[in-house]
BAFI-807713 format. One line per 8 residues: number of its first residue (from 1); their letters; for each residue x, y, z of C-alpha. Coordinates in nm, 3 decimals. Layout:
N
NUM> a> X,Y,Z | ...
# end
This chain:
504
1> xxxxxxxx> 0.408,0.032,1.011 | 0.575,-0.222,0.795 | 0.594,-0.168,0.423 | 0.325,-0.280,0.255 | 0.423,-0.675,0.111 | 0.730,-0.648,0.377 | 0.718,-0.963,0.545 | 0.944,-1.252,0.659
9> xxxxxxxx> 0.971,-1.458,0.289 | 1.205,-1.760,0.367 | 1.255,-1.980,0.122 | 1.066,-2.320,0.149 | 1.239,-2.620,0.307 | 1.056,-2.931,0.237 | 1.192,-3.182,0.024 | 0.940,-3.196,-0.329
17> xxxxxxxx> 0.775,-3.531,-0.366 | 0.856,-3.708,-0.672 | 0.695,-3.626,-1.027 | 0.503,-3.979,-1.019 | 0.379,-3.895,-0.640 | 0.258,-3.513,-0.768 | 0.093,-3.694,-1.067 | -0.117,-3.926,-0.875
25> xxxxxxxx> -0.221,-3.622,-0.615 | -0.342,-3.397,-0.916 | -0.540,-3.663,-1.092 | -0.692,-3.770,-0.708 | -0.761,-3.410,-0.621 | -0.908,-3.274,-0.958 | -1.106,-3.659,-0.973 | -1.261,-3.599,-0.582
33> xxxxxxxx> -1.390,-3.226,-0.656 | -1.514,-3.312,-0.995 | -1.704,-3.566,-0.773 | -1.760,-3.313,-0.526 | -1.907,-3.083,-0.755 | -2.108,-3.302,-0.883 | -2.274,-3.535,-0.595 | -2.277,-3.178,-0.382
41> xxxxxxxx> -2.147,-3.428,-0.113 | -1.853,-3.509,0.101 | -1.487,-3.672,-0.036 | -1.479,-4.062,-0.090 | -1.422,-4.285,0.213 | -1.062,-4.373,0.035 | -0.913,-4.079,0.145 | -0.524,-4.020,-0.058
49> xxxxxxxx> -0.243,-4.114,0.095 | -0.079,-3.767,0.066 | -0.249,-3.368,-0.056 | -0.063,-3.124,-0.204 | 0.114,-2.854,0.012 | -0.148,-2.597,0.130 | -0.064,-2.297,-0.143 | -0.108,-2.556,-0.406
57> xxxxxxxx> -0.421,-2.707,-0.295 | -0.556,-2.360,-0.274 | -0.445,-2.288,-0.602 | -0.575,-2.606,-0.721 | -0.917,-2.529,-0.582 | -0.959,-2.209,-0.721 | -0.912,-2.296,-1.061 | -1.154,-2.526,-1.059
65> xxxxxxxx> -1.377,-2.349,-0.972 | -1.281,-2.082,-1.257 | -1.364,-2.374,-1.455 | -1.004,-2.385,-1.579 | -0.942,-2.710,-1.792 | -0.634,-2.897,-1.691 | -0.572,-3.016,-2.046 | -0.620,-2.652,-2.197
73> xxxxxxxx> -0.613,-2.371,-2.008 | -0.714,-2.036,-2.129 | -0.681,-1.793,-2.374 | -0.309,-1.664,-2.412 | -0.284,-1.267,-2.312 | 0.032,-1.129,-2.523 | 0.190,-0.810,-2.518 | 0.276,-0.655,-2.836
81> xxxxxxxx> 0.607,-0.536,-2.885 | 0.574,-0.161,-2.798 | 0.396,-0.267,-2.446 | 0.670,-0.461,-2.370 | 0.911,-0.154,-2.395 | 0.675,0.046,-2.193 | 0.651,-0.203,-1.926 | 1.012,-0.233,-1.916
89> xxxxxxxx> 1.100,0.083,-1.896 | 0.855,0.182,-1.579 | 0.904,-0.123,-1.427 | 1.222,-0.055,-1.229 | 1.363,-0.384,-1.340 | 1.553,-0.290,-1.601 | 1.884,-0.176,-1.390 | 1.861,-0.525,-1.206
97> xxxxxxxx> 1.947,-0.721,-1.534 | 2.285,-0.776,-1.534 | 2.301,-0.871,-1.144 | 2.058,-1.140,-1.196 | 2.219,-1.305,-1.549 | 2.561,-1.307,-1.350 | 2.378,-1.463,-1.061 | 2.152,-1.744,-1.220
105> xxxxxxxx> 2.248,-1.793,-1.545 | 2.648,-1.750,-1.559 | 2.713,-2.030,-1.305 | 2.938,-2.366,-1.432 | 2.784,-2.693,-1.396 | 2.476,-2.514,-1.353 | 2.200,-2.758,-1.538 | 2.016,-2.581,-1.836
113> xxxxxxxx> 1.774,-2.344,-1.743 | 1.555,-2.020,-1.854 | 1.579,-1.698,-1.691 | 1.203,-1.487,-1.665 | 1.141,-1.158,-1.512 | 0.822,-1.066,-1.472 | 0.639,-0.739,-1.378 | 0.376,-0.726,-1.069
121> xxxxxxxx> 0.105,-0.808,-1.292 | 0.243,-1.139,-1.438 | 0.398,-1.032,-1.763 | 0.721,-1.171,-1.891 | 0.912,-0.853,-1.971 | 1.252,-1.072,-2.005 | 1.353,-1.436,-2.092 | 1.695,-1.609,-2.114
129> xxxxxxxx> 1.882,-1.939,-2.115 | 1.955,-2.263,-2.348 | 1.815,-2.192,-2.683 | 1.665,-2.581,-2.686 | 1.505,-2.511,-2.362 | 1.310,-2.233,-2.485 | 1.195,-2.353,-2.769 | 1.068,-2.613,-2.556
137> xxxxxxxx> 0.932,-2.317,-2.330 | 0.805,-2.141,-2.672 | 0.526,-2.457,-2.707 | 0.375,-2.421,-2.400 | 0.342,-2.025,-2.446 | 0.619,-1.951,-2.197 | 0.784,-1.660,-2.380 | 0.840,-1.292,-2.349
145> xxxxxxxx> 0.491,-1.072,-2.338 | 0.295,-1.374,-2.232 | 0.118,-1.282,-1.905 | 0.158,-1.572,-1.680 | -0.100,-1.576,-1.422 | -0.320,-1.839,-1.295 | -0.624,-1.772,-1.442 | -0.476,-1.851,-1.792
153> xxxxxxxx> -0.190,-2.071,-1.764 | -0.275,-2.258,-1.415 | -0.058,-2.323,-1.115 | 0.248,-2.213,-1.177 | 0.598,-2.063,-0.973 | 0.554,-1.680,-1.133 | 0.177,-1.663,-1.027 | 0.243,-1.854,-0.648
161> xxxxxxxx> 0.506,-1.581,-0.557 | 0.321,-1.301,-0.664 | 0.028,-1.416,-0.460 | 0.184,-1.565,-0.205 | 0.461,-1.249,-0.179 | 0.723,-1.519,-0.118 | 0.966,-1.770,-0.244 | 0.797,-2.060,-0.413
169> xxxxxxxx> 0.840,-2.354,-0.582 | 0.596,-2.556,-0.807 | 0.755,-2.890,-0.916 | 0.599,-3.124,-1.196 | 0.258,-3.233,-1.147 | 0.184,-2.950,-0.885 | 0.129,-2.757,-1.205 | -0.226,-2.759,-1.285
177> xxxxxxxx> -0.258,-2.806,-1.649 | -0.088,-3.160,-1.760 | 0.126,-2.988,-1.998 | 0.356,-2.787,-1.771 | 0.424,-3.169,-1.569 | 0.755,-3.203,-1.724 | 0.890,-2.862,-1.590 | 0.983,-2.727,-1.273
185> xxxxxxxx> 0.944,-2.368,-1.171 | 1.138,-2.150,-0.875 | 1.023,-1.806,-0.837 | 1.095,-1.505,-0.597 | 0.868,-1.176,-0.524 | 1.061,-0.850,-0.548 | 0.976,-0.510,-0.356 | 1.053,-0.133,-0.390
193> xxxxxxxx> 1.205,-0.133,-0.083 | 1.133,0.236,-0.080 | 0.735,0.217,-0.097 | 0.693,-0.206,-0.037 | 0.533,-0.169,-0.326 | 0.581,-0.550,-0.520 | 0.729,-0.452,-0.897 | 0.772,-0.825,-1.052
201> xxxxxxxx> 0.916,-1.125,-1.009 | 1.215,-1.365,-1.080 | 1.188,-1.690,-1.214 | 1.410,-1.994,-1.314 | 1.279,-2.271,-1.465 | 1.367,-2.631,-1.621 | 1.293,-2.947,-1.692 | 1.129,-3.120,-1.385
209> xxxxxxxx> 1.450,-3.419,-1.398 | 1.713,-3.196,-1.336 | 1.638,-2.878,-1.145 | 1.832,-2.874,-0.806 | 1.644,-2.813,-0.487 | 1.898,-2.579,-0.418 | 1.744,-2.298,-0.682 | 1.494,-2.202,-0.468
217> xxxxxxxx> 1.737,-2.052,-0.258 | 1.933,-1.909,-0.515 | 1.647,-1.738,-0.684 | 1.531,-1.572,-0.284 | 1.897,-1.455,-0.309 | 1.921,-1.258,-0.647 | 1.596,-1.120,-0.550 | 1.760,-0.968,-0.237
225> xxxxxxxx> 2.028,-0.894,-0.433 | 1.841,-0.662,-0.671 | 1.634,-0.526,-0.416 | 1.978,-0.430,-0.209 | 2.057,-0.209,-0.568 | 1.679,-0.069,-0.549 | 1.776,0.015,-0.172 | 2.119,0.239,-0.307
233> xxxxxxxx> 1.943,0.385,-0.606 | 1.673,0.533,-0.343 | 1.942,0.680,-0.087 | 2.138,0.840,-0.406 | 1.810,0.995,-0.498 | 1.733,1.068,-0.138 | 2.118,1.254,-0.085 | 2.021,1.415,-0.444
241> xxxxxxxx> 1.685,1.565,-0.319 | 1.886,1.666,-0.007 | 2.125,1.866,-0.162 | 1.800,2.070,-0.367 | 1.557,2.148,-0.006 | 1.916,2.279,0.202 | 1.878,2.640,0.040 | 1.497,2.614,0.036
249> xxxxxxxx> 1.475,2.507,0.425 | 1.739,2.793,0.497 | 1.488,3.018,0.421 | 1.139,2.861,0.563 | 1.004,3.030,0.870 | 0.910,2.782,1.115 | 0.953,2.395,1.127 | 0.974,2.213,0.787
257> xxxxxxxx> 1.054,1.877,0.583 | 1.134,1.759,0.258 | 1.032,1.410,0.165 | 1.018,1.216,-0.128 | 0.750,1.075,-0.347 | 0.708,0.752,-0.140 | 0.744,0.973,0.230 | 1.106,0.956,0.327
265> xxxxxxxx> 1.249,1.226,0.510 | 1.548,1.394,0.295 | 1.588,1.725,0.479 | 1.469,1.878,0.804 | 1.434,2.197,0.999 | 1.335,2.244,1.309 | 1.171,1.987,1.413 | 1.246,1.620,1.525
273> xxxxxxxx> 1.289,1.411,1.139 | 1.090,1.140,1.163 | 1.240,0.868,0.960 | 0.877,0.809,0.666 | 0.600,1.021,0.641 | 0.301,0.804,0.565 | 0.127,1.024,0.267 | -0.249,0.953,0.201
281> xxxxxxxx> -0.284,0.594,-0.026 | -0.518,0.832,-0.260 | -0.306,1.108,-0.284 | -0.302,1.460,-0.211 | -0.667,1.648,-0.236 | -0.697,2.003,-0.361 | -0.710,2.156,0.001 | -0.498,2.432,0.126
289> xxxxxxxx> -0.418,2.226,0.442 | -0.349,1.853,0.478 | -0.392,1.630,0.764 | -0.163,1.371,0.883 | -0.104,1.153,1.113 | 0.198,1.199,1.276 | 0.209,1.580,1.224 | -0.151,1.703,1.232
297> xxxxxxxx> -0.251,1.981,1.000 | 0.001,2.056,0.741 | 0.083,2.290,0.427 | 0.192,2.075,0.109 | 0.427,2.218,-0.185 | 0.550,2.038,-0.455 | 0.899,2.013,-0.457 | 1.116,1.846,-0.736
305> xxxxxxxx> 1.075,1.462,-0.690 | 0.938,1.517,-0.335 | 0.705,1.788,-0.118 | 0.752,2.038,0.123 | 0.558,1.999,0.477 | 0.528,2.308,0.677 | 0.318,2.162,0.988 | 0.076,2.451,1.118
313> xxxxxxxx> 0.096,2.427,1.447 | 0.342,2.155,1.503 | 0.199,1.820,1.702 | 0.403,1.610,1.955 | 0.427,1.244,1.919 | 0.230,1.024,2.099 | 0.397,0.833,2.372 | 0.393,0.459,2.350
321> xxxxxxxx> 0.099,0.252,2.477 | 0.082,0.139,2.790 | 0.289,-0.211,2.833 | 0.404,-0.196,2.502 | 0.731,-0.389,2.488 | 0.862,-0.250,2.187 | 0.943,0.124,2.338 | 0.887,0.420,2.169
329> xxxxxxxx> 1.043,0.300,1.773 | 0.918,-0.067,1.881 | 1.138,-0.406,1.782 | 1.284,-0.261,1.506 | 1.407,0.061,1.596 | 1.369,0.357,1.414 | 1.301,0.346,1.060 | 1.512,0.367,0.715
337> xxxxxxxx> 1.422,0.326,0.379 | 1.494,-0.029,0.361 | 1.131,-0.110,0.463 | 1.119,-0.087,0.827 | 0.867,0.180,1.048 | 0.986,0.509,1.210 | 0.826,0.741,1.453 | 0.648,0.899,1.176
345> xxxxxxxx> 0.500,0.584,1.069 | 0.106,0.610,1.083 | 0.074,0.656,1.409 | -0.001,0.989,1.607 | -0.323,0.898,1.685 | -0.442,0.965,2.004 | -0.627,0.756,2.209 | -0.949,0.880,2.257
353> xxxxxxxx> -0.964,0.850,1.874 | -1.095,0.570,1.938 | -1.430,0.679,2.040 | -1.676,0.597,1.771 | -1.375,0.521,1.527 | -1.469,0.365,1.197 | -1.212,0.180,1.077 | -1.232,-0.053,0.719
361> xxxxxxxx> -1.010,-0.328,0.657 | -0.994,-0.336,0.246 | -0.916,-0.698,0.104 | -1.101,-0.624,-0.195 | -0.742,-0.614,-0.455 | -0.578,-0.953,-0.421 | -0.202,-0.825,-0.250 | -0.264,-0.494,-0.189
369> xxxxxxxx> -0.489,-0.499,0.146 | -0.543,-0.110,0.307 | -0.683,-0.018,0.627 | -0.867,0.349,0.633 | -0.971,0.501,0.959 | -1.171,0.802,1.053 | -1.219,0.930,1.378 | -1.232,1.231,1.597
377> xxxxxxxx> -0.862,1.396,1.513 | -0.911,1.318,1.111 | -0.928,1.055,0.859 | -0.637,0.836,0.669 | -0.578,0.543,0.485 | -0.261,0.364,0.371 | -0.169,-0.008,0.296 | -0.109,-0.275,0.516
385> xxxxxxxx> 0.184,-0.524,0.551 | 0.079,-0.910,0.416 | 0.129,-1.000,0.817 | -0.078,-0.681,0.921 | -0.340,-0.736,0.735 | -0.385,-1.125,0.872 | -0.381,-0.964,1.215 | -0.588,-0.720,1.170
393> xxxxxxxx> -0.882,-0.954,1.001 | -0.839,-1.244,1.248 | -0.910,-0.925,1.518 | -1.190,-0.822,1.297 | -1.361,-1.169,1.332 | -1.313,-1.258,1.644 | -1.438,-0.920,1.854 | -1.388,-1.048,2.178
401> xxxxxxxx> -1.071,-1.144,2.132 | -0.759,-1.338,2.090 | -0.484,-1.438,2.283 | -0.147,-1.446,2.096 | -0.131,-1.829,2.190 | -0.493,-1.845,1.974 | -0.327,-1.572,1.692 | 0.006,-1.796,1.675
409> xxxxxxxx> -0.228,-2.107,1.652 | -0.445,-1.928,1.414 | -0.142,-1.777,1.161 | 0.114,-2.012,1.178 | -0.096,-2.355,1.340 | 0.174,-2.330,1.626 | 0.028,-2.207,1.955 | 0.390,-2.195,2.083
417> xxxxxxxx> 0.510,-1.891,1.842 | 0.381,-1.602,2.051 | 0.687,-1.417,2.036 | 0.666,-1.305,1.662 | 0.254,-1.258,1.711 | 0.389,-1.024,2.028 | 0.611,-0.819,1.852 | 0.377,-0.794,1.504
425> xxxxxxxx> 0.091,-0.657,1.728 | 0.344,-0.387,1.911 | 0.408,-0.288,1.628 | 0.047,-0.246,1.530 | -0.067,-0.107,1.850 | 0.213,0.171,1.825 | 0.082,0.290,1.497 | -0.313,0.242,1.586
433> xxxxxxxx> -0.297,0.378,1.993 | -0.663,0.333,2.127 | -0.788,0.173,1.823 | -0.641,-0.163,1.972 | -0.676,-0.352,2.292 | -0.481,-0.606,2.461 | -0.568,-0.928,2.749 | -0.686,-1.038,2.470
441> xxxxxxxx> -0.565,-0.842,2.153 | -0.891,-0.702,2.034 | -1.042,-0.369,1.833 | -1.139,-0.165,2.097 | -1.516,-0.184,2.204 | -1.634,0.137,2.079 | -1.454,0.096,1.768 | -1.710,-0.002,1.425
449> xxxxxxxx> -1.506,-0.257,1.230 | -1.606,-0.376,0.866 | -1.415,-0.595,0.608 | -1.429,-0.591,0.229 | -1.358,-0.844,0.085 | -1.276,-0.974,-0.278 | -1.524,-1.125,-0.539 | -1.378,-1.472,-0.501
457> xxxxxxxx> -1.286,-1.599,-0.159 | -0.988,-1.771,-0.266 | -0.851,-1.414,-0.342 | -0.894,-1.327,0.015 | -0.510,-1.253,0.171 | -0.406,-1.469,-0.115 | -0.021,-1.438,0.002 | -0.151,-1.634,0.358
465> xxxxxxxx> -0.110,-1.998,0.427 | -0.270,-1.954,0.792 | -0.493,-2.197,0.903 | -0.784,-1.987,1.023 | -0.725,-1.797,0.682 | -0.778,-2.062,0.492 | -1.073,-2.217,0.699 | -1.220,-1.809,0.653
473> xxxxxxxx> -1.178,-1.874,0.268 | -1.363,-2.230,0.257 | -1.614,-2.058,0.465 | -1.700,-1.779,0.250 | -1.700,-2.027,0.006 | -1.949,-2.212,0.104 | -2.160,-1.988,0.240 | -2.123,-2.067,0.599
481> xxxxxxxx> -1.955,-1.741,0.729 | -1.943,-1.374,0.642 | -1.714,-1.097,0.712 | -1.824,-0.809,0.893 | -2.006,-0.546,0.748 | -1.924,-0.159,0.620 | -1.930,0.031,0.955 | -2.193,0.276,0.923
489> xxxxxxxx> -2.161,0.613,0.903 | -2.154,0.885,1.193 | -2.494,0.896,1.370 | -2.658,0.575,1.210 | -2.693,0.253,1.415 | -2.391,0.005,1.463 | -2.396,-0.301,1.227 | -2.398,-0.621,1.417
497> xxxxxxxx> -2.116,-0.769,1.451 | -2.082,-1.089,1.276 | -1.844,-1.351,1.055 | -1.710,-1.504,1.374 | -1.406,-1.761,1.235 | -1.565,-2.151,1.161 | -1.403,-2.378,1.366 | -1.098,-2.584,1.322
# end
């Protein structure tokens, strides 16, 4: 399966409106669900002659009803001086630095900006640039150690790409508190392309006047850039961790693997390598014998940055599903350690696994959705790809069924884009076997399916713009839908099935 916050993250393309435009759509919007709020009825007649893109009206929306104040905000969260070392240190960020200053800051007839990396949770761990501009920065509490999230500081670029896992862009008076107008913010999400694990953030920012729409791009690029060096770093370790297992797996009896921390194969021995092992989400238990996926029942040693897995008996891999494009490594191909699947993956499982499967999608952590499984071969969990996890909760909704006309409608609000729903959901149905249908794309019938989700709907898939996402969120919101249940456990009576999607 697809790393975990591995999607498609292309840089936005629409042209910003103009301050003065984004002015008059934040004091319309923030005036009509003030009114809303209060009169507990629909919008004014006058409807505004433009809303703000979707992410920001989202944004906007769930501030508000945080009771954030546009005019003040919240309480600043600092970092003293010693957590600000820490944080730097186990970041992985640290090596990137002087890629991304020769990148975004050393560039002639470049207009003035500020350079901020953040960590996954929003912290500023770095900040650089014009010494005017950031004491300009300095009165709005943009400076290093402030955490810079939405809850405290409002609508702004750092926060939208960490949620939204993607390139983003807030200009002027998309900002939600009235003081951060005057400044325009790019940001870009970057992975571990080892574990898809998100680690921080990149930001440039400037005064709203003078920032060039072609940042945003530049800022997606450095953050390619510096996961490309996270990418060598790994395969150095990997060729290190290599060269420690040869001697080791020289003398093993029987068929045997070194991996690292994060699952990738470094060494073999007699046996087929798959490409990742996917290791349990909640690490390894105190049992003799481990079971996974791909492999079945397994011994697990400790072995310098990595483990030893001596499978006991060995398991074959499960052919491909029936009418499954992809083959048997699907679209992709086999997979390396720059975030794509292999055969090891989490597949393996069989297909009459799917008799009386339980299977819980977890949307509970804003960004880090997980899908856990247990049926008749064994139990596993891991975490789900941004795109995955859409799938997989539109399917979860909708129990009879989608076609991937509907799904394309539904994710991207183009029926027309099958292809990339097609080849998202082979990739998905090599990894789950029975678990998944297709004619439509469905959970298999016999399959119990329940969703948890987060405290606050707005936090629900939070990196998704999809339409029927974002109708599930207003929904929950309001009280008119619900998301499936827990499914119960082994000998207790099926939940019903509910939380069908409201409609368009």
């Amino acid at each position: 399966m697809r790393q975990p916050g591995r999607q498609t993250r292309r840089p936005e393309r629409r042209t910003p409106q103009t301050a003065a435009e984004l002015a008059k759509v934040h004091e319309r919007a923030l005036a009509e669900a003030a009114a809303r709020a209060a009169a507990r009825d629909t919008a004014p007649d006058d409807q505004p002659l433009s809303q703000p893109r979707p992410e920001i009206g989202d944004s906007w929306e769930r501030l508000r009803r945080l009771g954030l104040d546009p005019d003040a905000g919240a309480a600043a969260v600092h970092l003293g001086p010693a957590e600000i070392e820490h944080r730097r240190r186990t970041s992985g960020l640290d090596p990137l630095l002087p890629v991304l200053r020769g990148t975004l800051l050393e560039q002639s007839g470049q207009p003035p900006l500020i350079l901020a990396i953040a960590d996954a949770d929003g912290h500023v761990l770095w900040q650089e640039g014009e010494r005017g501009l950031r004491r300009s920065a300095d009165r709005i509490g943009f400076l290093t150690g402030a955490r810079w999230i939405e809850e405290s500081v409002g609508t702004n670029g750092i926060a939208a790409a960490l949620r939204a896992q993607r390139p983003m862009q807030v200009h002027s008076a998309e900002h939600y508190l009235r003081s951060h107008h005057s400044w325009t913010c790019v940001a870009a999400p970057v992975h571990d392309p080892g574990t898809g694990r998100l680690i921080g953030a990149i930001n440039l920012s400037g005064p709203a006047h003078s920032v060039r729409p072609y940042l945003l791009q530049l800022t997606a690029t450095a953050a390619k850039l510096a996961e490309t060096e996270l990418r060598a770093r790994r395969l150095e370790s990997l060729h290190h961790l290599r060269t420690l297992a040869a001697p080791m797996l020289a003398r093993v009896n029987g068929p045997a693997l070194v991996v690292d921390a994060a699952g990738w194969t470094a060494a073999a021995a007699g046996l087929p390598p798959p490409a990742r092992l996917r290791l349990p989400a909640e690490g390894w238990s105190t049992a003799a014998v481990h079971w996974l996926p791909s492999l079945g029942e397994c011994v697990i040693e400790p072995l310098a940055d990595g483990w030893l897995v001596r499978p006991v008996p060995l398991r074959s891999t499960v052919p491909t599903p029936a009418g499954d494009p992809a083959g048997p490594h699907g679209p992709d191909g086999p997979g390396t350690p720059d975030g794509r699947d292999g055969p090891g993956g989490l597949g393996g499982l069989l297909a009459e696994q799917a008799e009386g499967a339980r299977v819980r999608l977890d949307l509970r952590r804003p960004g880090s959705p997980a899908l856990s499984v247990h049926g008749a071969a064994g139990s596993w969990s891991h975490a789900l790809s941004p795109r995955h996890a859409e799938l997989l909760l539109l399917l979860a909704t909708e129990r009879n069924g989608l076609s991937a006309a509907q799904l394309a409608d539904a994710l991207f609000g183009d029926p027309a884009r099958t292809v990339t729903v097609r080849a998202e959901l082979s990739r998905l149905r090599r990894h789950l076997g029975g678990l998944l249908a297709h004619r439509p794309y469905r959970f298999a019938e016999s399959v119990l399916v329940g969703v948890a989700g987060p405290e606050d709907p707005y936090d629900l898939l939070p990196s998704s713009s999809g339409p029927a996402v974002r109708r599930l969120r207003a929904g929950l919101a309001g009280g008119t839908v619900r998301l499936p249940g827990p499914p119960p456990l082994p000998g207790a009576l099926p939940a019903p099935r509910s939380g069908r999607l409201p409609p368009a």
